[in-house]
PDB file of N, CA, C and O in Angstrom:
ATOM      1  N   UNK A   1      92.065  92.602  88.911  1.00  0.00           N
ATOM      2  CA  UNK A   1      93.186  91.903  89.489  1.00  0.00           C
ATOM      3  C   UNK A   1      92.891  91.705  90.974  1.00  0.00           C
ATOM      4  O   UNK A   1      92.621  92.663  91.698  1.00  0.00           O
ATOM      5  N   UNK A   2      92.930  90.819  91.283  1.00  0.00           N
ATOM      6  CA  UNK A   2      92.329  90.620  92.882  1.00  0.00           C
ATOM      7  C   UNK A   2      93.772  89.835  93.706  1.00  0.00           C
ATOM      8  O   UNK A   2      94.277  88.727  93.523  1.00  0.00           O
ATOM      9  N   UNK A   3      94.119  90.912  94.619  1.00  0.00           N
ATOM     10  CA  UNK A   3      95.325  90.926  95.020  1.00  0.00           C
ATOM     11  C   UNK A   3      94.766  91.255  96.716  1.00  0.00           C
ATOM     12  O   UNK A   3      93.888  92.099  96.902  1.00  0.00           O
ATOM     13  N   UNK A   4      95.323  90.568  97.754  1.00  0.00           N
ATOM     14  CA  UNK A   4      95.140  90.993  99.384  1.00  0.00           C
ATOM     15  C   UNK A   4      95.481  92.111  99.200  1.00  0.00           C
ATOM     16  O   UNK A   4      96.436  92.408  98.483  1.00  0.00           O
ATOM     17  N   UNK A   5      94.670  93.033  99.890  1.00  0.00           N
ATOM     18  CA  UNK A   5      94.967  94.564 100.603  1.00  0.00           C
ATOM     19  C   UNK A   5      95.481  94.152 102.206  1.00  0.00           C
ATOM     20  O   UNK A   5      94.950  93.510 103.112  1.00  0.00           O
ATOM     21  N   UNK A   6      96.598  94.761 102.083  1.00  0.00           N
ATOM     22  CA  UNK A   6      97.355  94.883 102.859  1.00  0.00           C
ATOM     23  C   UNK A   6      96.839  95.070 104.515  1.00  0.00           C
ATOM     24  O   UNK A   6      95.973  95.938 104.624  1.00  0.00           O
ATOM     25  N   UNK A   7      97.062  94.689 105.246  1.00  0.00           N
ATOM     26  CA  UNK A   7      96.316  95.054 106.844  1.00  0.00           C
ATOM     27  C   UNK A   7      96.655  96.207 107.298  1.00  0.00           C
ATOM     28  O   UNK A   7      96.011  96.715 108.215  1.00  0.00           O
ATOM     29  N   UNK A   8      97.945  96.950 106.623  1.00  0.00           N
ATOM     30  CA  UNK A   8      97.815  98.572 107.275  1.00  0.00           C
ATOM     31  C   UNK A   8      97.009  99.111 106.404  1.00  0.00           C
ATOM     32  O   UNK A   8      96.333 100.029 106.868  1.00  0.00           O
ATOM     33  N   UNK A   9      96.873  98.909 105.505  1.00  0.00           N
ATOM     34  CA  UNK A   9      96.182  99.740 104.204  1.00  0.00           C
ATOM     35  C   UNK A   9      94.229  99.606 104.958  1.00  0.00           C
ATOM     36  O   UNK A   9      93.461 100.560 104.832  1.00  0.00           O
ATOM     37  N   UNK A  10      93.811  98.317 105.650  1.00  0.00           N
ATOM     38  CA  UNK A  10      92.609  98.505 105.636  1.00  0.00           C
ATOM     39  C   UNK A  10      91.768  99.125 106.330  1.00  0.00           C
ATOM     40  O   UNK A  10      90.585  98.784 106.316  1.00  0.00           O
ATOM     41  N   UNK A  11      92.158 100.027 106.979  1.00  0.00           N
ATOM     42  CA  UNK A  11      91.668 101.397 107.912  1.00  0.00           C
ATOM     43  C   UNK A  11      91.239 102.280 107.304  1.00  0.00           C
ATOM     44  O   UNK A  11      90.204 102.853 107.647  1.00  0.00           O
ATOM     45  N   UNK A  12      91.955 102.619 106.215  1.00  0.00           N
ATOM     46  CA  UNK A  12      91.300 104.000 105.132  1.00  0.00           C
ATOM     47  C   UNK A  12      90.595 103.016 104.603  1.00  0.00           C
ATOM     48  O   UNK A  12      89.595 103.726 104.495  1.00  0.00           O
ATOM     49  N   UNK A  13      90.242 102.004 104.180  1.00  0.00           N
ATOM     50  CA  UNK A  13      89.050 101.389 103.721  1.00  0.00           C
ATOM     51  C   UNK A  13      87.867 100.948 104.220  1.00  0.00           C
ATOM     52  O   UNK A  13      87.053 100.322 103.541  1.00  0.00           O
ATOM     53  N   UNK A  14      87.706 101.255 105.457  1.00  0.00           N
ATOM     54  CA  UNK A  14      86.542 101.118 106.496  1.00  0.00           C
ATOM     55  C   UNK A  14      85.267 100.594 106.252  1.00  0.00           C
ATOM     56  O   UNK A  14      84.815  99.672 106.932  1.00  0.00           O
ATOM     57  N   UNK A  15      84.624 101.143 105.283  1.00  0.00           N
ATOM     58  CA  UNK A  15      83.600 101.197 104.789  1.00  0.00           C
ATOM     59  C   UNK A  15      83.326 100.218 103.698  1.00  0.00           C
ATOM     60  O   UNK A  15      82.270 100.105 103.075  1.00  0.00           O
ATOM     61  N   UNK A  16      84.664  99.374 103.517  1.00  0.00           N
ATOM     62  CA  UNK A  16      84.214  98.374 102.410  1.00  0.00           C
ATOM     63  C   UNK A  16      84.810  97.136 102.971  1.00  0.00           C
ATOM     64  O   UNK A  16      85.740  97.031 103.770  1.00  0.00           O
ATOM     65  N   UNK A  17      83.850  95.907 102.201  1.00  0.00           N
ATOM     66  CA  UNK A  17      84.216  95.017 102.325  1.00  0.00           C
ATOM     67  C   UNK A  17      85.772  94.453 101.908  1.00  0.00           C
ATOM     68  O   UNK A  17      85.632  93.880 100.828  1.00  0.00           O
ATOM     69  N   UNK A  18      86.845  94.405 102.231  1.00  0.00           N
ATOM     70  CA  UNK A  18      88.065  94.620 101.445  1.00  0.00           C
ATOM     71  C   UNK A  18      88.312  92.944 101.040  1.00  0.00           C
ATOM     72  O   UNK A  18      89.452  92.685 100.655  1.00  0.00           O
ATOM     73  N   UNK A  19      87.640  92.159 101.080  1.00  0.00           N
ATOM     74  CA  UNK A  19      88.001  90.808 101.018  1.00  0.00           C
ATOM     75  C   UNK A  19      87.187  90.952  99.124  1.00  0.00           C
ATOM     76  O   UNK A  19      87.868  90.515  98.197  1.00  0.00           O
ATOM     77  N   UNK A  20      85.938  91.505  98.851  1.00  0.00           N
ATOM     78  CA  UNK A  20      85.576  92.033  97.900  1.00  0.00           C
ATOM     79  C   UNK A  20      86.272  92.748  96.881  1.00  0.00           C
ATOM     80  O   UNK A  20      86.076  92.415  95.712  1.00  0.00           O
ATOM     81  N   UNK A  21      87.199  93.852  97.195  1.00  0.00           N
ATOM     82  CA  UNK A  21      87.385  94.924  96.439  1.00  0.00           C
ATOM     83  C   UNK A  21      88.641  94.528  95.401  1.00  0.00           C
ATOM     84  O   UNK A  21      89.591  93.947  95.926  1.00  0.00           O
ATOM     85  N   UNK A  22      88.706  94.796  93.998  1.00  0.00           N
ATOM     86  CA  UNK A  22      89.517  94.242  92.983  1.00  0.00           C
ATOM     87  C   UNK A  22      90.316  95.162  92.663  1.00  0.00           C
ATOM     88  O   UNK A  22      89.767  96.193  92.274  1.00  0.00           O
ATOM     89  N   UNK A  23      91.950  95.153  92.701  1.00  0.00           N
ATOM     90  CA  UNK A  23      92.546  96.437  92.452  1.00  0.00           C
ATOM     91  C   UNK A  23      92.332  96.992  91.087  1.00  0.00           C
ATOM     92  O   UNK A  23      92.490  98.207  90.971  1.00  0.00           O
ATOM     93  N   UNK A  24      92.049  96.410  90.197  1.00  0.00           N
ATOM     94  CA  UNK A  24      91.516  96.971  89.105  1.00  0.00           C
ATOM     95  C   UNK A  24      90.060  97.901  88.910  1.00  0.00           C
ATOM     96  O   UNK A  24      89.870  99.093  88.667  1.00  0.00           O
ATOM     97  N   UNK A  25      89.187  96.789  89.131  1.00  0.00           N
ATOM     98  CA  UNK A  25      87.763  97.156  88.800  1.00  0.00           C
ATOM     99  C   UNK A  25      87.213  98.633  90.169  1.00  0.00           C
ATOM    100  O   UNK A  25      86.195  99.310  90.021  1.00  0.00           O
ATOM    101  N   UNK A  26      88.231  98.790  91.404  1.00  0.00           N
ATOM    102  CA  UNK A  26      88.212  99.560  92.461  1.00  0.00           C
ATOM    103  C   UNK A  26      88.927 100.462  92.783  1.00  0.00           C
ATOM    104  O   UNK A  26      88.909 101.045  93.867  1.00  0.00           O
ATOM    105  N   UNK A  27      89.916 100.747  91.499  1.00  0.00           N
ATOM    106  CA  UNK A  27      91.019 101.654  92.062  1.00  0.00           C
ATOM    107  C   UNK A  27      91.130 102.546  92.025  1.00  0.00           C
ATOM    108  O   UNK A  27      92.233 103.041  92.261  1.00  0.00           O
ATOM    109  N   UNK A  28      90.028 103.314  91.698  1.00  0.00           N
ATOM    110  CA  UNK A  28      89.808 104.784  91.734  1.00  0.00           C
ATOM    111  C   UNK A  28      89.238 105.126  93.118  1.00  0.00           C
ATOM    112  O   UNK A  28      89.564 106.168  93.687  1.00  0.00           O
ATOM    113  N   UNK A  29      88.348 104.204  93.677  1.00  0.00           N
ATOM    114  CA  UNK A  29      87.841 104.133  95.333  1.00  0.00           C
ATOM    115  C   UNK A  29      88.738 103.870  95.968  1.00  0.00           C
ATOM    116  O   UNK A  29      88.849 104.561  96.981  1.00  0.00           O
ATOM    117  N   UNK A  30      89.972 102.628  95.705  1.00  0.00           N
ATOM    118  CA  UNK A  30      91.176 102.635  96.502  1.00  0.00           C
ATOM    119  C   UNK A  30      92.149 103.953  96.682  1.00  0.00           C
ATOM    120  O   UNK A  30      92.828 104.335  97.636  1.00  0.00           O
ATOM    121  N   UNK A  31      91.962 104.406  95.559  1.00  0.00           N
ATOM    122  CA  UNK A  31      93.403 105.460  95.311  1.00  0.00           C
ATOM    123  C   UNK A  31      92.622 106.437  95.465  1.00  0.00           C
ATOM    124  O   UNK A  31      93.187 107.181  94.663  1.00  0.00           O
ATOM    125  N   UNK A  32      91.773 107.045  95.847  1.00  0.00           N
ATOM    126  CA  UNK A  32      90.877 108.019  96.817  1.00  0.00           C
ATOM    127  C   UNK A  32      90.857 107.869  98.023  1.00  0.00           C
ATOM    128  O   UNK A  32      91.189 108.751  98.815  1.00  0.00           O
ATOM    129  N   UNK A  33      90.493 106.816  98.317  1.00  0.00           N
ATOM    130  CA  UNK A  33      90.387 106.580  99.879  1.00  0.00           C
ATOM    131  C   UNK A  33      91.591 106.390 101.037  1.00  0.00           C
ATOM    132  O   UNK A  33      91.523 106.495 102.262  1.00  0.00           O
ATOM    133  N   UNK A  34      93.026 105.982  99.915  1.00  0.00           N
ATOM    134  CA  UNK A  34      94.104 105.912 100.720  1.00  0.00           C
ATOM    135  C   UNK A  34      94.481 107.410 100.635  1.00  0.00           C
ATOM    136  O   UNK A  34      94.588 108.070 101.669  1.00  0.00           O
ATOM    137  N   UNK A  35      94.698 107.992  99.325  1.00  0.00           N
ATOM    138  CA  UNK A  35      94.952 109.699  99.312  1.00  0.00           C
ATOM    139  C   UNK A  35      94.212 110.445 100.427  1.00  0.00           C
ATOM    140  O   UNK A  35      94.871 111.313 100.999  1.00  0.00           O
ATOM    141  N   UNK A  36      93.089 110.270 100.783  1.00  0.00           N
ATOM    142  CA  UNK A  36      92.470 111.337 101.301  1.00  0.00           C
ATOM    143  C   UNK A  36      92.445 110.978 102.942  1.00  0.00           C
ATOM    144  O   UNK A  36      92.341 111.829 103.826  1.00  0.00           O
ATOM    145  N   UNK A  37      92.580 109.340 103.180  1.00  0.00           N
ATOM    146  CA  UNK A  37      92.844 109.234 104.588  1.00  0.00           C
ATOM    147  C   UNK A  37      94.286 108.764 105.158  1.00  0.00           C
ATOM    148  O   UNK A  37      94.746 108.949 106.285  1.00  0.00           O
ATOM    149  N   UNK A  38      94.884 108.073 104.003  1.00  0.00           N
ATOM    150  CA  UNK A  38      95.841 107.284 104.477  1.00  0.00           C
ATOM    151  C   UNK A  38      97.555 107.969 104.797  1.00  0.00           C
ATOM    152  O   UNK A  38      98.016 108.973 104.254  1.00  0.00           O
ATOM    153  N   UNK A  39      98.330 106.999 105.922  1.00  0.00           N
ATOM    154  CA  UNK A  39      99.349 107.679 106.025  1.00  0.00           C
ATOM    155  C   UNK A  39     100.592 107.256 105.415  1.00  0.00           C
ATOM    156  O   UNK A  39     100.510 106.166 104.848  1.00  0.00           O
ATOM    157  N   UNK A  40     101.916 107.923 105.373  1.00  0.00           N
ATOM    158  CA  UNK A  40     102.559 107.815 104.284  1.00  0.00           C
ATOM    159  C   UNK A  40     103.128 106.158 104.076  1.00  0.00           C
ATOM    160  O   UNK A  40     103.827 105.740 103.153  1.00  0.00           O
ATOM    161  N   UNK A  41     102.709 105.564 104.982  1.00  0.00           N
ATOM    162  CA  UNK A  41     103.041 104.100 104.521  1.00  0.00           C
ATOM    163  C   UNK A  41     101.942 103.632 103.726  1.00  0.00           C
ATOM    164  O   UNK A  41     102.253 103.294 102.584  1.00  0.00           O
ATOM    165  N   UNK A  42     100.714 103.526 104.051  1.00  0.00           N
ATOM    166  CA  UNK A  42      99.589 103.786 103.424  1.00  0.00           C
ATOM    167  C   UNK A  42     100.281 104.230 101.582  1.00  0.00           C
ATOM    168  O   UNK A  42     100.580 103.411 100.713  1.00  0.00           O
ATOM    169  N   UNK A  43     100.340 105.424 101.512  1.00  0.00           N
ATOM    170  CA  UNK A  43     100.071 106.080 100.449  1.00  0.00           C
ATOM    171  C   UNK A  43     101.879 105.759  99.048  1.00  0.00           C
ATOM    172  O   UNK A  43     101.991 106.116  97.875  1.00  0.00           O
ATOM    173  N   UNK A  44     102.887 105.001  99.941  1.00  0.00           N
ATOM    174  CA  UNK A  44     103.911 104.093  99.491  1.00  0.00           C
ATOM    175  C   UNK A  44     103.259 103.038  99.131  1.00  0.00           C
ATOM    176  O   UNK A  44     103.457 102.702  97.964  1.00  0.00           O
ATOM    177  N   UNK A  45     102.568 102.417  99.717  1.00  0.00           N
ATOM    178  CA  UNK A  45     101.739 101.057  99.164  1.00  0.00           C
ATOM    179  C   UNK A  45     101.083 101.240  98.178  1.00  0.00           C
ATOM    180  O   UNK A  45     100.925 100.370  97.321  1.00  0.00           O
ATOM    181  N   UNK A  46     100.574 102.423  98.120  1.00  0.00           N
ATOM    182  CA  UNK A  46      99.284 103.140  96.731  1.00  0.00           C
ATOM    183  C   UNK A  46     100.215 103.282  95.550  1.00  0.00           C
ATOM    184  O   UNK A  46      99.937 102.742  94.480  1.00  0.00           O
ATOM    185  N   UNK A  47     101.528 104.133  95.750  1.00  0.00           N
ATOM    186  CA  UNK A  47     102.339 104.066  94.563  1.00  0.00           C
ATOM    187  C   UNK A  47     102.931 102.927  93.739  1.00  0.00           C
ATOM    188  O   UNK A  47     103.077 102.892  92.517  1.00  0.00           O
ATOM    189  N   UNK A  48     103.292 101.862  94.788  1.00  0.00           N
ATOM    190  CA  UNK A  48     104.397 100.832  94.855  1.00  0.00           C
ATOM    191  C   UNK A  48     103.208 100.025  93.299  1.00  0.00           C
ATOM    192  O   UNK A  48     103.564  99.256  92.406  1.00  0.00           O
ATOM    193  N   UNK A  49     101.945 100.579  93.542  1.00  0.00           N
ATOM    194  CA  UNK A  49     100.805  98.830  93.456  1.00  0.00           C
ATOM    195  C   UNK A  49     100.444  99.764  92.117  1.00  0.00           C
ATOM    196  O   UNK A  49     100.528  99.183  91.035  1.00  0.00           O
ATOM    197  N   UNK A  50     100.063 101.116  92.115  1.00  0.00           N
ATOM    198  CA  UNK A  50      99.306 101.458  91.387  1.00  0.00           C
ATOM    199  C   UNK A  50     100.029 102.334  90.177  1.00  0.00           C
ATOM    200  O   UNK A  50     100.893 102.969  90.783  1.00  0.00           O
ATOM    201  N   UNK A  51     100.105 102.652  88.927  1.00  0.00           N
ATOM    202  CA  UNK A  51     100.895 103.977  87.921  1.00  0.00           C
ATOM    203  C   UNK A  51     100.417 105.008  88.376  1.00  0.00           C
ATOM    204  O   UNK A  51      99.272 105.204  88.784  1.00  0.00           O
ATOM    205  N   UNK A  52     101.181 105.616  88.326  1.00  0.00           N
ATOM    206  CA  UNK A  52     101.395 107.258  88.349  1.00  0.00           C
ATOM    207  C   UNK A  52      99.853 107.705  87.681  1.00  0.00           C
ATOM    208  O   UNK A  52      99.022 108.289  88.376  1.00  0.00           O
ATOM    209  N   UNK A  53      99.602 107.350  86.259  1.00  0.00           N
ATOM    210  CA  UNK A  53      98.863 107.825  85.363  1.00  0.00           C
ATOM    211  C   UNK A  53      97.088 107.541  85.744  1.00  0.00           C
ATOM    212  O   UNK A  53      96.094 108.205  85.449  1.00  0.00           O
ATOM    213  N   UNK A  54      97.239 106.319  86.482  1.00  0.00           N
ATOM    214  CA  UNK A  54      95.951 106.005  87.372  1.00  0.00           C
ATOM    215  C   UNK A  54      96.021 106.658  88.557  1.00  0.00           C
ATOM    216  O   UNK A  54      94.846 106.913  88.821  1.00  0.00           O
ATOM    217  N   UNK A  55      96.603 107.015  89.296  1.00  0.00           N
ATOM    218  CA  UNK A  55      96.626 107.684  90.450  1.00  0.00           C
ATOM    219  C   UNK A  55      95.999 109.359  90.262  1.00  0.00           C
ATOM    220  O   UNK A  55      95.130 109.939  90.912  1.00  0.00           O
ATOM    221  N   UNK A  56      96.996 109.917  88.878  1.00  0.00           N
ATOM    222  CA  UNK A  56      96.534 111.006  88.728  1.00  0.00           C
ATOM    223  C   UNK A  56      95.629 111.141  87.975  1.00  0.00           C
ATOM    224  O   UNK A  56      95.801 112.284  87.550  1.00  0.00           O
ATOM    225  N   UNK A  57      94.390 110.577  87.310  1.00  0.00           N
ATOM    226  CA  UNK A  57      93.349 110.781  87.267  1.00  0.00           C
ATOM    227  C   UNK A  57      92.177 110.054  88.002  1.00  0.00           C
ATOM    228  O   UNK A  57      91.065 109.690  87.618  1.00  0.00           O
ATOM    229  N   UNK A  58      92.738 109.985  89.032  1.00  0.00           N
ATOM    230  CA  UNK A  58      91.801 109.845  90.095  1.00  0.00           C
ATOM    231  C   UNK A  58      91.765 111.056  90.698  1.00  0.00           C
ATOM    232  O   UNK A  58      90.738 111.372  91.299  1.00  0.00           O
ATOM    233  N   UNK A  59      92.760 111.851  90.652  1.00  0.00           N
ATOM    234  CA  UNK A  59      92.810 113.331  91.482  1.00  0.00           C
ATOM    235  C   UNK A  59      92.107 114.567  90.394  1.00  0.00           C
ATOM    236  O   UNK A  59      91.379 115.533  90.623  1.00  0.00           O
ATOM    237  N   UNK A  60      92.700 114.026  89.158  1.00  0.00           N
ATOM    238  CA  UNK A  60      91.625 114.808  88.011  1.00  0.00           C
ATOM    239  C   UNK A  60      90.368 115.049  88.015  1.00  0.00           C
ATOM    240  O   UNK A  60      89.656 116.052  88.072  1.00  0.00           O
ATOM    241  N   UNK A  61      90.174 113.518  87.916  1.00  0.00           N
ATOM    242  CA  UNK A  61      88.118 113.498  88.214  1.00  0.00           C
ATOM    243  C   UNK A  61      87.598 112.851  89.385  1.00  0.00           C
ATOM    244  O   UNK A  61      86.789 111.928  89.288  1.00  0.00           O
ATOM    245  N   UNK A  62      87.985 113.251  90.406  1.00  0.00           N
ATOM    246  CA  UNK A  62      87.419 113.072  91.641  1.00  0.00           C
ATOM    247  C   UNK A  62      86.063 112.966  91.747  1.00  0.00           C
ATOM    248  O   UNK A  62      85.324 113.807  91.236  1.00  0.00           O
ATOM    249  N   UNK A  63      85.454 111.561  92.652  1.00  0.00           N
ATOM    250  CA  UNK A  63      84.282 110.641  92.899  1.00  0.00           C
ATOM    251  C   UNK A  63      83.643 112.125  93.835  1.00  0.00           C
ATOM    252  O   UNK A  63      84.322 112.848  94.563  1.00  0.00           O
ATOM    253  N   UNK A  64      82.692 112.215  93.642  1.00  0.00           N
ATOM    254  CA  UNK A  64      81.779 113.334  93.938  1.00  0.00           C
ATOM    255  C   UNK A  64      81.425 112.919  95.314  1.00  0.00           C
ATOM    256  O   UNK A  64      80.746 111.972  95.710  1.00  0.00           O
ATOM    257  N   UNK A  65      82.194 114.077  96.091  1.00  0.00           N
ATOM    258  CA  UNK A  65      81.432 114.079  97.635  1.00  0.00           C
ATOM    259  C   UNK A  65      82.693 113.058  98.309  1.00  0.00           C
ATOM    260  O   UNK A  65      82.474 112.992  99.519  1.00  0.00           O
ATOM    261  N   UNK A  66      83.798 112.331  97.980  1.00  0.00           N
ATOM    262  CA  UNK A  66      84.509 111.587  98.215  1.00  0.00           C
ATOM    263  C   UNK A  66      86.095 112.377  99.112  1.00  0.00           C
ATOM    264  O   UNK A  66      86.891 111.695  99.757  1.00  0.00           O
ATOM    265  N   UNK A  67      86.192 113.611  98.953  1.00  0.00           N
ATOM    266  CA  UNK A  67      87.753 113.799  99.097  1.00  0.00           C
ATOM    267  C   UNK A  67      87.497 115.175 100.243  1.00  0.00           C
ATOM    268  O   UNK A  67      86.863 116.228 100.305  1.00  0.00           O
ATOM    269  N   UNK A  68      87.984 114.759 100.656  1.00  0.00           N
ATOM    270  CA  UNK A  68      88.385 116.735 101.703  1.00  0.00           C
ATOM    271  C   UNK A  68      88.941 117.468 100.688  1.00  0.00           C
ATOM    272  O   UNK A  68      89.501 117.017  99.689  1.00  0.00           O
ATOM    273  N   UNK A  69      88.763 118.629 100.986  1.00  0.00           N
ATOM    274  CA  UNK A  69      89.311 119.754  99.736  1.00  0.00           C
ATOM    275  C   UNK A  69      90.388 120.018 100.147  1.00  0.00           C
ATOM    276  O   UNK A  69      90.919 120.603  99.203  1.00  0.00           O
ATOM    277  N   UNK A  70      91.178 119.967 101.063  1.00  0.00           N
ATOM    278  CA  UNK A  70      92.816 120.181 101.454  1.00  0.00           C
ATOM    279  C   UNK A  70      93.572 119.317 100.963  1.00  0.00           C
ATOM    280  O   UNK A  70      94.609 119.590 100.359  1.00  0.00           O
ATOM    281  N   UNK A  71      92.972 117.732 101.245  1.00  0.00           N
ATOM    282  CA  UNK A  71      93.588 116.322 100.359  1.00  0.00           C
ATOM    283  C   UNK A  71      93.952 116.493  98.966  1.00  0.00           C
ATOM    284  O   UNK A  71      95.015 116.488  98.345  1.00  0.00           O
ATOM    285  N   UNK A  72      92.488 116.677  98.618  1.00  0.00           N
ATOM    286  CA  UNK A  72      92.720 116.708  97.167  1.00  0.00           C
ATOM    287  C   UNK A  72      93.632 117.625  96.370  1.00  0.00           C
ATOM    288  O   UNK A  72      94.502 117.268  95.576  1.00  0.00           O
ATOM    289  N   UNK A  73      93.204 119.203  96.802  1.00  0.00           N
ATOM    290  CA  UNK A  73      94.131 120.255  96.672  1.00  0.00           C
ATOM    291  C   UNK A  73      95.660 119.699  96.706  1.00  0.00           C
ATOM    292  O   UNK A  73      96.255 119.708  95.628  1.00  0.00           O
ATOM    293  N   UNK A  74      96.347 119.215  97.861  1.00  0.00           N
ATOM    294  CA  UNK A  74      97.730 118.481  98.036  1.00  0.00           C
ATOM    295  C   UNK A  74      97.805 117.987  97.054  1.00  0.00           C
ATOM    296  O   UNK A  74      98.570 118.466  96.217  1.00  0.00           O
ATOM    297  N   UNK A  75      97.104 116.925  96.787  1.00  0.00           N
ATOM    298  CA  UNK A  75      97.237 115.912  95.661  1.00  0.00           C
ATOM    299  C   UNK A  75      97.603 116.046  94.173  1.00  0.00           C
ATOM    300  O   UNK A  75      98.296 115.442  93.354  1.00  0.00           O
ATOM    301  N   UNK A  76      96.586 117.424  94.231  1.00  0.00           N
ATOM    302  CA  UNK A  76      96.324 118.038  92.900  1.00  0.00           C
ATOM    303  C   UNK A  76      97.852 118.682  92.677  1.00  0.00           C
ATOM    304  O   UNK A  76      98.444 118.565  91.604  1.00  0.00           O
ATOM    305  N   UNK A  77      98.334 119.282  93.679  1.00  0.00           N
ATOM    306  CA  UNK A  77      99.753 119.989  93.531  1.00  0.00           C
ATOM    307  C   UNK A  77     101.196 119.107  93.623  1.00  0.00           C
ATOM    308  O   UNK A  77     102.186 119.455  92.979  1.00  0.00           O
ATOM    309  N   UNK A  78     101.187 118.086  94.385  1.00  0.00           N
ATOM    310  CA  UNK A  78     101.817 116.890  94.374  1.00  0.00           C
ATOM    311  C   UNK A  78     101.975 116.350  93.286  1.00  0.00           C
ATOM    312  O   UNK A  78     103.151 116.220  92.946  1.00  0.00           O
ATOM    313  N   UNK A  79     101.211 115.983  92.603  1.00  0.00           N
ATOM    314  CA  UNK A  79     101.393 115.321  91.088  1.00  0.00           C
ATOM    315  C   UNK A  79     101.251 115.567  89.912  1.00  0.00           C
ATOM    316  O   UNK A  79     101.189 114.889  88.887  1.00  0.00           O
ATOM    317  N   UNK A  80     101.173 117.310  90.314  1.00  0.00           N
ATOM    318  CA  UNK A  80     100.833 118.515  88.868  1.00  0.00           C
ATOM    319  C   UNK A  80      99.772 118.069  88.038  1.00  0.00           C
ATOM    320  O   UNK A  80      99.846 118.130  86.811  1.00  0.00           O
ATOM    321  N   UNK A  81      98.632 117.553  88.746  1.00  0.00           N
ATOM    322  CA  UNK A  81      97.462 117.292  87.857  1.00  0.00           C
ATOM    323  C   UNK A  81      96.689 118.316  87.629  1.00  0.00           C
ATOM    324  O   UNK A  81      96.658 119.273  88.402  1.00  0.00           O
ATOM    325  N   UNK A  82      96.000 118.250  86.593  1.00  0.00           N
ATOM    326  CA  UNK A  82      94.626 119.405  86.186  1.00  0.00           C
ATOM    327  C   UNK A  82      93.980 119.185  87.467  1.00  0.00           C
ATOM    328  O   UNK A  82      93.774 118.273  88.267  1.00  0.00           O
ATOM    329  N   UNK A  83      93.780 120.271  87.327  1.00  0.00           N
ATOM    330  CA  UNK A  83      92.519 121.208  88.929  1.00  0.00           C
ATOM    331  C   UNK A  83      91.469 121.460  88.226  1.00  0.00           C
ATOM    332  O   UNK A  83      90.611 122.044  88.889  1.00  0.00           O
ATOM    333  N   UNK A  84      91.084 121.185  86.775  1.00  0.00           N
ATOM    334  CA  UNK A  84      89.771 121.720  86.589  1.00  0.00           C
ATOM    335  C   UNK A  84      88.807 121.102  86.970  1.00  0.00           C
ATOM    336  O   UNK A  84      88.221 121.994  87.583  1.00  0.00           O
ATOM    337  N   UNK A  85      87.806 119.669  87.127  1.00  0.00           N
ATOM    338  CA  UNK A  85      87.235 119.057  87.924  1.00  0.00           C
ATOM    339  C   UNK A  85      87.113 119.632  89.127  1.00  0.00           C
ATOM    340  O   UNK A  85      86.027 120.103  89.465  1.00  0.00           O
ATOM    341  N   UNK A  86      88.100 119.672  89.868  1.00  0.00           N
ATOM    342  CA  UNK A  86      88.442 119.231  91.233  1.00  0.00           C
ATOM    343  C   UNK A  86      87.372 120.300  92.322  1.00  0.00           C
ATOM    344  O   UNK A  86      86.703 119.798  93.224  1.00  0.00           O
ATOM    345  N   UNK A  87      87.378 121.752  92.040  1.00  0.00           N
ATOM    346  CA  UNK A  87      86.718 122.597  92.844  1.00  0.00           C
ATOM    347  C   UNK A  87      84.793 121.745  93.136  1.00  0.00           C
ATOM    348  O   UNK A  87      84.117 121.425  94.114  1.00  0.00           O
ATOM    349  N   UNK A  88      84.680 121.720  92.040  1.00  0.00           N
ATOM    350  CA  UNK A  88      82.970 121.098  92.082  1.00  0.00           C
ATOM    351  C   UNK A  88      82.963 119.948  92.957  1.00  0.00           C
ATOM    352  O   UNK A  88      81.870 119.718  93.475  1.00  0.00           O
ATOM    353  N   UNK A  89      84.061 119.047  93.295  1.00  0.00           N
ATOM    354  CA  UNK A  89      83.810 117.514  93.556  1.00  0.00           C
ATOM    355  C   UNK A  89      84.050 117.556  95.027  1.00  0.00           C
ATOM    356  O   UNK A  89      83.845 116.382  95.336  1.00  0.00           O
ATOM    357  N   UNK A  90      84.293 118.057  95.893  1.00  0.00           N
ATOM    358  CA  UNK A  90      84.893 118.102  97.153  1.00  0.00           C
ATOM    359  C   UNK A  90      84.112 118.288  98.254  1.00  0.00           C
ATOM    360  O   UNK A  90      83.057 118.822  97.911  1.00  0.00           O
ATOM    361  N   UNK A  91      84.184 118.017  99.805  1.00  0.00           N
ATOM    362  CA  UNK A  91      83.114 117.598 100.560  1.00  0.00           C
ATOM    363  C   UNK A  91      82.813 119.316 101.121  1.00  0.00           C
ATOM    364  O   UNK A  91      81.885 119.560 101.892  1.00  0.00           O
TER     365      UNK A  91
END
């Protein structure tokens, strides 16, 4: 689904081309990258766009080397997701 990312949203996305990135085919890199940097307007935009059920398994199986371990930890407790993944994947 290729939808504009938002201009507050593109700061936690730094590193990517955001004119590129497809909320579908990317939203496990989106919904990582706003979780782990973004602020709570940021992370209202992540809910508003994205399900619950995609959000929380992005915190399940976390992109290796991708998340601060305090973020994720939050995250993990925030949305009562499984923590089993999560210890191995973290920077």
């Amino acid at each position: 689904m290729k939808v504009d990312i938002p201009k507050q949203i593109r700061p936690f996305l730094w590193s990517y081309d955001v004119s590129k990135l497809d909320l579908e085919k990317d939203k496990k890199r989106i919904i990582t990258n706003v979780l782990n940097l973004g602020t709570k307007e940021a992370t209202d935009w992540l809910f508003s766009v994205f399900e619950k059920k995609d959000i929380i398994e992005a915190v399940e199986n976390p992109l290796p080397g991708e998340w601060n371990k305090r973020s994720l930890h939050f995250w993990a407790l925030f949305l009562d997701a499984n923590e089993g993944n999560i210890t191995r994947q973290v920077l």
